[in-house]
C-alpha positions as CSV (number, residue, x, y, z in Angstrom):
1,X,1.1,24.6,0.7
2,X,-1.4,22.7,2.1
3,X,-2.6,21.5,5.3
4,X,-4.7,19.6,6.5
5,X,-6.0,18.8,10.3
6,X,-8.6,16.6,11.7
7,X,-9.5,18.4,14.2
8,X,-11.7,19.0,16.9
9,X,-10.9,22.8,16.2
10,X,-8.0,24.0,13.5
11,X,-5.9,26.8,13.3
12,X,-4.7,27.0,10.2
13,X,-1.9,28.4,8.2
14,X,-1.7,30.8,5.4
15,X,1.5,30.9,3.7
16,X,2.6,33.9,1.6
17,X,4.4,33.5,-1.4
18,X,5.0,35.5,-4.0
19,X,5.2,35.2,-7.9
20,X,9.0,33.9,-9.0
21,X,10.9,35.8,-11.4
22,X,10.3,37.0,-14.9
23,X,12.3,36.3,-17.7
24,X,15.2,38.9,-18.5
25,X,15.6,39.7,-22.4
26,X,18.9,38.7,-22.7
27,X,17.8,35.0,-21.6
28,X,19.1,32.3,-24.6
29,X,16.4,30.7,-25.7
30,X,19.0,27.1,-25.3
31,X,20.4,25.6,-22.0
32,X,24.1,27.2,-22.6
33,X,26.5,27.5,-20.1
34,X,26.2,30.2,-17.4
35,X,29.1,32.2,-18.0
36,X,27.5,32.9,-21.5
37,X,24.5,34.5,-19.7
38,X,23.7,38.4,-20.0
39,X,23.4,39.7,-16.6
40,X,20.0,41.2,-16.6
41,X,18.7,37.4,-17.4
42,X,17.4,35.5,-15.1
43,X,17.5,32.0,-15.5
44,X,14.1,30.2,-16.6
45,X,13.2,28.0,-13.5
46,X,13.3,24.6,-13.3
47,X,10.1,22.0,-13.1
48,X,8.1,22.2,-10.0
49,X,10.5,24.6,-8.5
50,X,7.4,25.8,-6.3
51,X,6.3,22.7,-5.0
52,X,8.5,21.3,-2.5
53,X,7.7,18.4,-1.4
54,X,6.8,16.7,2.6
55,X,8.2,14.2,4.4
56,X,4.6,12.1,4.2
57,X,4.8,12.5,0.2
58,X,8.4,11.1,0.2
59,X,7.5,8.1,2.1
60,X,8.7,4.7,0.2
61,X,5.6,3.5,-2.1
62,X,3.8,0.6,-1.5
63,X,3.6,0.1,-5.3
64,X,6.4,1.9,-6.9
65,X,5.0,1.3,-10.1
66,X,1.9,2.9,-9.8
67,X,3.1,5.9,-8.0
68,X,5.3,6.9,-10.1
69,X,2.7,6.4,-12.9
70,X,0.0,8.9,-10.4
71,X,-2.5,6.1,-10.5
72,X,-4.6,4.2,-8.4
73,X,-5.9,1.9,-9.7
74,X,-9.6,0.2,-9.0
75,X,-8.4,-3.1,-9.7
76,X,-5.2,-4.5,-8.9
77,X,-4.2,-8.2,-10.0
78,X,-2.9,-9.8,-6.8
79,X,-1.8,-13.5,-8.5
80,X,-1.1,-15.8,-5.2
81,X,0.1,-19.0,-7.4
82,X,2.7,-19.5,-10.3
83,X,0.2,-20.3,-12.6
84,X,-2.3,-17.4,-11.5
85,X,1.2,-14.7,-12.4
86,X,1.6,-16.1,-16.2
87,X,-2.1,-15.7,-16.6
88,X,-1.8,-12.0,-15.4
89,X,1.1,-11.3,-17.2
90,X,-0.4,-12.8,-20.8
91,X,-3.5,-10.6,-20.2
92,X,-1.5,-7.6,-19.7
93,X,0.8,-7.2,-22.2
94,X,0.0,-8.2,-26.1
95,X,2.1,-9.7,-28.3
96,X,5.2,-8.2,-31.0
97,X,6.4,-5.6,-27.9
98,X,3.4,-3.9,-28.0
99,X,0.7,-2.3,-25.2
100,X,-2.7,-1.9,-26.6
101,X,-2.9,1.9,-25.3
102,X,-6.4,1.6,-24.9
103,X,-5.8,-0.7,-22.2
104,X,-4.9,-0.2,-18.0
105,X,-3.4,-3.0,-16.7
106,X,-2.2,-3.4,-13.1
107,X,-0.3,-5.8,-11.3
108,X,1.1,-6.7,-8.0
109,X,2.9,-9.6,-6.9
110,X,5.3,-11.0,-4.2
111,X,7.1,-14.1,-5.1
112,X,7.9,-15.5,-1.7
113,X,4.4,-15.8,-1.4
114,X,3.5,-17.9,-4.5
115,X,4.2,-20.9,-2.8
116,X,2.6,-22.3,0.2
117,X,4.8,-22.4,3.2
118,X,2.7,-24.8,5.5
119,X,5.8,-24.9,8.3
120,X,6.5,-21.2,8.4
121,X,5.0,-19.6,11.4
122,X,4.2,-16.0,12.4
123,X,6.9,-17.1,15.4
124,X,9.3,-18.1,13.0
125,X,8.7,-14.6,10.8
126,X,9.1,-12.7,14.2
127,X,12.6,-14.1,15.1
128,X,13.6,-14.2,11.3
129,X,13.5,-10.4,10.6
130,X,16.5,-10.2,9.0
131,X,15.1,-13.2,6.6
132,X,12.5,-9.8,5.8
133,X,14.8,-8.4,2.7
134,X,13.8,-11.0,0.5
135,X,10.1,-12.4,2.0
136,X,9.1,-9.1,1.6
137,X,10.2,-8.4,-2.4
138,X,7.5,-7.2,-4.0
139,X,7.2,-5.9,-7.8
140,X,4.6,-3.6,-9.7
141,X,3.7,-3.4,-13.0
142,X,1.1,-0.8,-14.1
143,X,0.5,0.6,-17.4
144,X,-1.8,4.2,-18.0
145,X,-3.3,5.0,-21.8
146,X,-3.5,8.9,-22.2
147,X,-2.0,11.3,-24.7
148,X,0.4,14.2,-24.5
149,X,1.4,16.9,-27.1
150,X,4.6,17.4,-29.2
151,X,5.6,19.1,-31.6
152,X,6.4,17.6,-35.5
153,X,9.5,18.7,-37.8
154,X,7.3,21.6,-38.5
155,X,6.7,22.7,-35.6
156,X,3.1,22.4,-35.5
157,X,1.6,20.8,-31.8
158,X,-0.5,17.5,-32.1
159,X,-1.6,15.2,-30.0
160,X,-0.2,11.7,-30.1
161,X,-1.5,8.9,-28.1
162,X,0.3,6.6,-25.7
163,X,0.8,4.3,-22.9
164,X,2.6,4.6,-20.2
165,X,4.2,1.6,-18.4
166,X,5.9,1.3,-15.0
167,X,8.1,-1.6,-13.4
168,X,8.6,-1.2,-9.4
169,X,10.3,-3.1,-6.8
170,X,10.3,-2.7,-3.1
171,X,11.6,-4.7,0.3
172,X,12.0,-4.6,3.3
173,X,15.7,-3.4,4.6
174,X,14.7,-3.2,8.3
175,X,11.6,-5.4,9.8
176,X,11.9,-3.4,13.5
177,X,9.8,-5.4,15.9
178,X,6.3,-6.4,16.8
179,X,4.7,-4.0,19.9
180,X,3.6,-5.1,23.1
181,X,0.0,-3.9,21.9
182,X,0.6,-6.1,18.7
183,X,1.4,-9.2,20.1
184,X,-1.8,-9.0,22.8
185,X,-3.8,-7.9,19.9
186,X,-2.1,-11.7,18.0
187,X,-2.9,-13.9,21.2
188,X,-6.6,-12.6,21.6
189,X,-7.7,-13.1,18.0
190,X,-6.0,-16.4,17.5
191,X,-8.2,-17.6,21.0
192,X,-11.2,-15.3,19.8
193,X,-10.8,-17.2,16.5
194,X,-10.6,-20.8,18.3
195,X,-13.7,-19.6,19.9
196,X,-15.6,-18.5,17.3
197,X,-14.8,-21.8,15.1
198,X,-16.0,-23.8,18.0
199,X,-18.9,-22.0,18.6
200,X,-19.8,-22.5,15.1
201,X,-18.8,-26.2,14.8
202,X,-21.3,-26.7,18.0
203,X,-24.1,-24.8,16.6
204,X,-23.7,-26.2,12.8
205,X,-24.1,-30.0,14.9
206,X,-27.1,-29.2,16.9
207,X,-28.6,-27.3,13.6
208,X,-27.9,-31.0,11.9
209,X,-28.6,-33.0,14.5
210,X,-31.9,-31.3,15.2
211,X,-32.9,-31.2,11.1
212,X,-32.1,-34.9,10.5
213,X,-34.6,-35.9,13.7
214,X,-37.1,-34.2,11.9
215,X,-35.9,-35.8,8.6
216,X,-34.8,-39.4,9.2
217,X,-32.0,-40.8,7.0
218,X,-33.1,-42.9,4.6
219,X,-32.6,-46.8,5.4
220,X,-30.4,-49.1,3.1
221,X,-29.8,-52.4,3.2
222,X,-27.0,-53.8,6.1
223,X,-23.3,-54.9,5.4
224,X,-22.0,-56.2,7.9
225,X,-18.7,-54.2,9.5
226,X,-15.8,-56.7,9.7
227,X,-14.9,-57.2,13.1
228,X,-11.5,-57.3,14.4
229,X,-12.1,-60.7,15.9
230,X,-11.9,-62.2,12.2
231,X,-8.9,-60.9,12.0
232,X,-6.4,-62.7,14.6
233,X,-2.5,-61.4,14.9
234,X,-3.0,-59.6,11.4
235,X,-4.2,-55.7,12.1
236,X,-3.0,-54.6,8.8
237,X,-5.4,-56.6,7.1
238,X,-8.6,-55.6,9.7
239,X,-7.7,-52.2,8.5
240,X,-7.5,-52.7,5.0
241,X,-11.5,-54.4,5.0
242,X,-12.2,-52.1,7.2
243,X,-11.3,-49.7,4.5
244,X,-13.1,-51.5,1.7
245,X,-16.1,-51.8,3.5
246,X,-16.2,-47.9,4.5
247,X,-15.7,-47.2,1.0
248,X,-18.1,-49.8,-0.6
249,X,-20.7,-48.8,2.0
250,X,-20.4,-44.9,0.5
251,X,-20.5,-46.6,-2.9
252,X,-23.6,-47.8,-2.2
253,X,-24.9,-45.0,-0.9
254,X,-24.4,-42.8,-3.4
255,X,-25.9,-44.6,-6.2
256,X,-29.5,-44.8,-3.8
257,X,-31.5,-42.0,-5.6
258,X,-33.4,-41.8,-2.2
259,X,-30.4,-41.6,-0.1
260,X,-28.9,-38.6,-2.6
261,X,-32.2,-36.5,-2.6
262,X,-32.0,-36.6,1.3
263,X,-28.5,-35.8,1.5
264,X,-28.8,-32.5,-0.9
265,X,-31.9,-31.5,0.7
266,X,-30.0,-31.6,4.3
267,X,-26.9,-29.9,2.7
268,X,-29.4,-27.0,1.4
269,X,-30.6,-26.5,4.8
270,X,-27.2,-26.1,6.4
271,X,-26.1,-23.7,3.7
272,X,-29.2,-21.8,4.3
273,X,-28.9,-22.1,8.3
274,X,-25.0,-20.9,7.9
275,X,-26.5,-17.6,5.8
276,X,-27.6,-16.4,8.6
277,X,-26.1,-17.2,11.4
278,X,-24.3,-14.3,12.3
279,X,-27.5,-11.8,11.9
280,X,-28.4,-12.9,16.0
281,X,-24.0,-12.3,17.0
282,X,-22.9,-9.3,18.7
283,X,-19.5,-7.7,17.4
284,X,-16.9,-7.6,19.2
285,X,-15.2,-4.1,19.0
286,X,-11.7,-5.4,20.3
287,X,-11.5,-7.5,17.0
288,X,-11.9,-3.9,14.9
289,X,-9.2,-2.8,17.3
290,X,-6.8,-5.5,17.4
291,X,-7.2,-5.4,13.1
292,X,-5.7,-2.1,13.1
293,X,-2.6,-2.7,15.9
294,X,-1.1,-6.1,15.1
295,X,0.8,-4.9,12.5
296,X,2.0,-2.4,14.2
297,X,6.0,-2.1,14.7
298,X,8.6,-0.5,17.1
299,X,12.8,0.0,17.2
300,X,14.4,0.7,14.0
301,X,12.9,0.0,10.2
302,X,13.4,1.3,6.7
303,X,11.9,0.1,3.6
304,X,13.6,1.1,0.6
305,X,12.0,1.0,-3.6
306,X,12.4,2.1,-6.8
307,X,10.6,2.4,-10.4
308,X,11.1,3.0,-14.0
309,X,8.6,4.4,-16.5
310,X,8.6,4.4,-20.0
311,X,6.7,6.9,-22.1
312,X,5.8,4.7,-25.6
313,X,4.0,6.6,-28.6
314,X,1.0,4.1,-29.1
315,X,2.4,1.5,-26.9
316,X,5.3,0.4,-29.1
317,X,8.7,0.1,-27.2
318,X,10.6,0.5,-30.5
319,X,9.5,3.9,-30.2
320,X,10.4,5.0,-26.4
321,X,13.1,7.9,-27.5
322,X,10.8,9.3,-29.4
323,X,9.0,11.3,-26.3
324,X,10.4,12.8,-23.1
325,X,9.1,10.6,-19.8
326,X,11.6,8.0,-19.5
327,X,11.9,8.4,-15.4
328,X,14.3,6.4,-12.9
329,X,13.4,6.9,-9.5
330,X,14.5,5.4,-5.9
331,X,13.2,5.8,-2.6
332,X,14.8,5.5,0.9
333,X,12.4,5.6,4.0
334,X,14.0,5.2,7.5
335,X,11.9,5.6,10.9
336,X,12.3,4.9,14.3
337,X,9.2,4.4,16.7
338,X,9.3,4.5,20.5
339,X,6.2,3.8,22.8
340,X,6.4,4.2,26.8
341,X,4.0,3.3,29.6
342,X,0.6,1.2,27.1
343,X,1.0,4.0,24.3
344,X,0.8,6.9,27.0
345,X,3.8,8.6,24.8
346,X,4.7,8.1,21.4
347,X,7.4,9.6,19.7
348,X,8.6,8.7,16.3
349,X,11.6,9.6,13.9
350,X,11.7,9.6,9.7
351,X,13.7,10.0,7.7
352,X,12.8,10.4,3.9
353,X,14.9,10.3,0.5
354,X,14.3,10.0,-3.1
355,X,16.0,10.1,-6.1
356,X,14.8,10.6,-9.9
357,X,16.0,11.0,-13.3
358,X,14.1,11.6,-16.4
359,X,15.6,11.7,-19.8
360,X,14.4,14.0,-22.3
361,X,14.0,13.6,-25.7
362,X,17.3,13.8,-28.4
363,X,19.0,17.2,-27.6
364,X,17.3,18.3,-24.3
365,X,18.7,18.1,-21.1
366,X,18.2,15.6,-18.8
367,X,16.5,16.7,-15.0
368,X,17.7,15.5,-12.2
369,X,16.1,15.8,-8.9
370,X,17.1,14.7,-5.1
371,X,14.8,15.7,-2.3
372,X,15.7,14.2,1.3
373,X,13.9,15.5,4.4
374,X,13.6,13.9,8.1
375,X,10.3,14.3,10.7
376,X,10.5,14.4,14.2
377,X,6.6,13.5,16.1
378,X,5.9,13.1,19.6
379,X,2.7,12.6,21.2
380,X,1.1,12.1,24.6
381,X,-2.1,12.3,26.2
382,X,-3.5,16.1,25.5
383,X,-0.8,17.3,23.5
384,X,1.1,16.3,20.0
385,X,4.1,18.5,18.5
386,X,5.4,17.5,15.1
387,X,8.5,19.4,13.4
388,X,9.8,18.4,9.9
389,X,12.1,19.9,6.8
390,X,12.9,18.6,3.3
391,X,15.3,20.1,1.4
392,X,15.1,19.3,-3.0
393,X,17.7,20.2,-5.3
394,X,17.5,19.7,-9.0
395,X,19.3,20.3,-12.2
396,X,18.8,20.3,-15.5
397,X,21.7,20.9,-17.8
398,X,23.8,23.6,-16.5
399,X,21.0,25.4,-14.4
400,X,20.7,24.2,-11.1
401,X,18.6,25.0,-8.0
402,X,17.4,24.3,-4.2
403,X,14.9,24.7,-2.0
404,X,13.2,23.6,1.8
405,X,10.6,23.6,3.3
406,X,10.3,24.0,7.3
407,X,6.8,23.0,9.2
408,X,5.3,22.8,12.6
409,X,2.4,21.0,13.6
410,X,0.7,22.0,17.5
411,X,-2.3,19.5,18.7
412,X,-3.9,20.2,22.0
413,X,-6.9,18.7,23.4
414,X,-9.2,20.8,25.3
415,X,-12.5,19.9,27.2
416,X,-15.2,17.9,26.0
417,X,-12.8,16.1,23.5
418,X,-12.2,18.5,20.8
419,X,-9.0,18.8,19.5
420,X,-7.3,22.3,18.8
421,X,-4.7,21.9,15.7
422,X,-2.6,24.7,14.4
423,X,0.1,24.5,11.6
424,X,2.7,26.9,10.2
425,X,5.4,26.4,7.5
426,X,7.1,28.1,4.7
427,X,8.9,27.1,1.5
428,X,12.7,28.8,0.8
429,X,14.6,29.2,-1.8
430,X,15.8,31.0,-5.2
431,X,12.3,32.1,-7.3
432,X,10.1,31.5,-4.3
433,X,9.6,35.3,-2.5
434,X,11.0,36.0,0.8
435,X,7.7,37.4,2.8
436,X,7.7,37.0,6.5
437,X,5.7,34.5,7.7
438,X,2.0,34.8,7.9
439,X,0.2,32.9,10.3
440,X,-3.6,33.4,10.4
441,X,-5.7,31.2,13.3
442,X,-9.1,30.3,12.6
443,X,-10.7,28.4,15.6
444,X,-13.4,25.6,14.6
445,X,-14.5,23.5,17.2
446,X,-16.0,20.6,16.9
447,X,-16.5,17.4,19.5
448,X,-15.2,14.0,19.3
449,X,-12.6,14.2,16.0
450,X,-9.3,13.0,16.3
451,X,-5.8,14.6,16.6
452,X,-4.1,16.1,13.9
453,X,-0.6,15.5,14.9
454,X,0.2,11.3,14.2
455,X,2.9,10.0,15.2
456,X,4.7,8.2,12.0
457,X,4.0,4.4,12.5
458,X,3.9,3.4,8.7
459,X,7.0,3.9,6.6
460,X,5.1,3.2,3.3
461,X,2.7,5.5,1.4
462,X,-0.3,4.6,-0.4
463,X,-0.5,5.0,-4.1
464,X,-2.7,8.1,-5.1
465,X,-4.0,9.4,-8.6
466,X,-2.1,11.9,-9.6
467,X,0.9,11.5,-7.1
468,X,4.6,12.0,-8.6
């Protein structure tokens, strides 16, 4: 098991496991039912049986798709307009139901979002959560090349090349509510960005104002304005000249070479002014801050996705039961958050649940596996305390089996700043040995780190390579 701390100093802790069971001789080399079973086998263990999972790993995805591929991809294809997702799709997938395996495609899309919504604002999203379950659909599509290896009618292993696509979907079942912090950190950008535009649009017209006294415009020959005085009782049509003229006068000066060469020469000078005019600003760290809080959410939230991947033997879909991999999976992610007293205490609540199937090839079984587990964090000033469990069963045919895990998380913050972290957990169940718990504390200190115990703020995990 593994665990990690930030920390100003860590305790950490060692877990000891021993080696599952061997193999009895009278173990059938088939999945048969277990009455059929000699008594000095023991059963063959399932998949994975020793890694049971955390809470943090069975947070809902943010791209199903490509976590249940174990990818993270570099590039992801983020379409924001109808057209933009047709020209995506059409470079991701080739024609006759084929995926050229040696290519990775990834894509991302949420279609609320492909069209502009000029009179929808972040007050109306606010007091519209509910309207969250579908604004917030997103879908995934990611496809892997690699190879795995099978065995022919012979027998013999080889290696066969394929690709391995993935379609998510994930929404938002429970929005929860914007934090006092958030909504500060929403008012002061919005006036630090009036501000800054401002500023900008006051400097960018001293800049020009300043560059065209030094480079007078170029003179061209007068039209004279209409005046509304020609026009008596008849607006409308003082307007329209006035139109004609504003456009005839532009005409004209567009089609004076000198006028042109002066106007490109100031617009080069502007573009090269704008370059660099924030080398001589100062940053303002509250906009760093304020980018990390304001989408931060309190009360009660749950995001919920799922995913299906296909296994195809050089990217052909005619062929998908020809190799194991065909995986359905389904997250659940519920969490409360609670802050008192300007973030003084946190304390948050998660709970975690996911669901997969994968279908093996013609005459194996088919594994199922559910895990669920639930996290309980609070946090205040010097001290943090985090206590979580998940629990996975799984079957596979007729054999079936469980197991938990159990962990506690300690953060205290001594003098000077350093943080002192120590963790101890252990894994249960059948093939996983029954040694007392070991806890060994190795003090490193170091200054200025942050705490290892975090409150859980985020429902939704990040894709990671190799991530189930």
């Amino acid at each position: 098991m593994k665990l990690t701390g930030l920390a100003g100093a860590a305790a950490l802790a060692v877990i000891a496991l021993g080696p599952g069971p061997a193999r009895g001789e009278g173990c059938p080399e088939q999945v048969v039912p277990l009455d059929d079973v000699a008594d000095d086998c023991v059963a063959k263990p399932l998949p994975d049986v020793d890694k049971v999972p955390d809470v943090g790993s069975l947070k809902t995805p943010e791209s199903p798709a490509f976590m249940a591929l174990g990818i993270a991809p570099s590039e992801i294809q983020r379409p924001a307009t109808p057209v933009g997702l047709l020209t995506a799709l059409s470079s991701g997938f080739a024609k006759g139901g084929k995926i050229a395996p040696a290519e990775n495609f990834a894509l991302q899309v949420n279609p609320f979002w492909l069209w502009k919504h000029p009179d929808l604002t972040e007050e109306d999203l606010e007091s519209q959560r509910v309207r969250a379950l579908y604004r917030n659909i997103s879908f995934s599509v990611g496809t892997a090349a690699g190879e795995v290896e099978t065995k022919d009618a012979a027998g013999v292993a080889t290696k066969v090349d394929v690709t391995r696509a993935a379609f998510g979907l994930r929404t938002t079942l429970l929005a929860g509510a914007q934090s006092q912090p958030a909504r500060a950190c929403q008012q002061f950008l919005v006036a630090f960005l009036d501000a800054s535009s401002a500023a900008l649009a006051r400097a960018r017209k001293a800049f020009s104002d300043e560059w065209e006294a030094a480079h007078p415009k170029p003179k061209l020959a007068p039209r004279p304005q209409p005046k509304l005085a020609d026009f008596p009782n008849d607006s409308d049509a003082y307007e329209a000249a006035l139109r004609r003229w504003k456009e005839e006068s532009k005409k004209a000066r567009a089609a004076a070479p000198e006028f042109t060469a002066w106007r490109k020469e100031r617009d080069k000078a502007i573009e090269k002014w704008l370059a660099g005019y924030g080398e001589g600003l100062t940053d303002d760290p509250r906009v760093a801050t304020c980018l990390a809080t304001i989408h931060e959410r309190v009360g009660l939230m749950a995001e919920a996705a799922g995913a299906y991947v296909l296994t195809l033997p050089a990217g052909d879909l005619d062929r998908r039961s020809e190799l194991a991999g065909q995986r359905t999976i389904g997250w659940l992610t519920v969490g409360y958050v609670h802050k008192v007293a300007d973030n003084a205490v946190e304390l948050t609540l998660l709970g975690v649940g996911r669901g997969e199937r994968e279908k093996g090839r013609a005459g194996d079984p088919t594994t199922t596996r559910w895990d669920a587990g639930g996290r309980f964090v609070t946090a205040w000033q010097r001290y943090g305390v985090s206590l979580e469990a998940t629990h996975r069963w799984q079957r596979a045919g007729d054999l079936s089996e469980g197991f938990t895990r159990f962990a506690i998380g300690v953060d205290y913050r001594v003098s000077g700043g350093a943080w002192v972290n120590f963790t101890f957990g252990r894994d249960f169940g059948t093939g996983i040995a029954k040694e007392p718990l070991i806890a060994l504390a190795n003090l490193q200190w170091n200054i200025g780190l942050d705490r290892g115990v975090r409150p859980d703020t985020v429902l939704t995990r990040k894709s990671e390579a190799g991530a189930p």
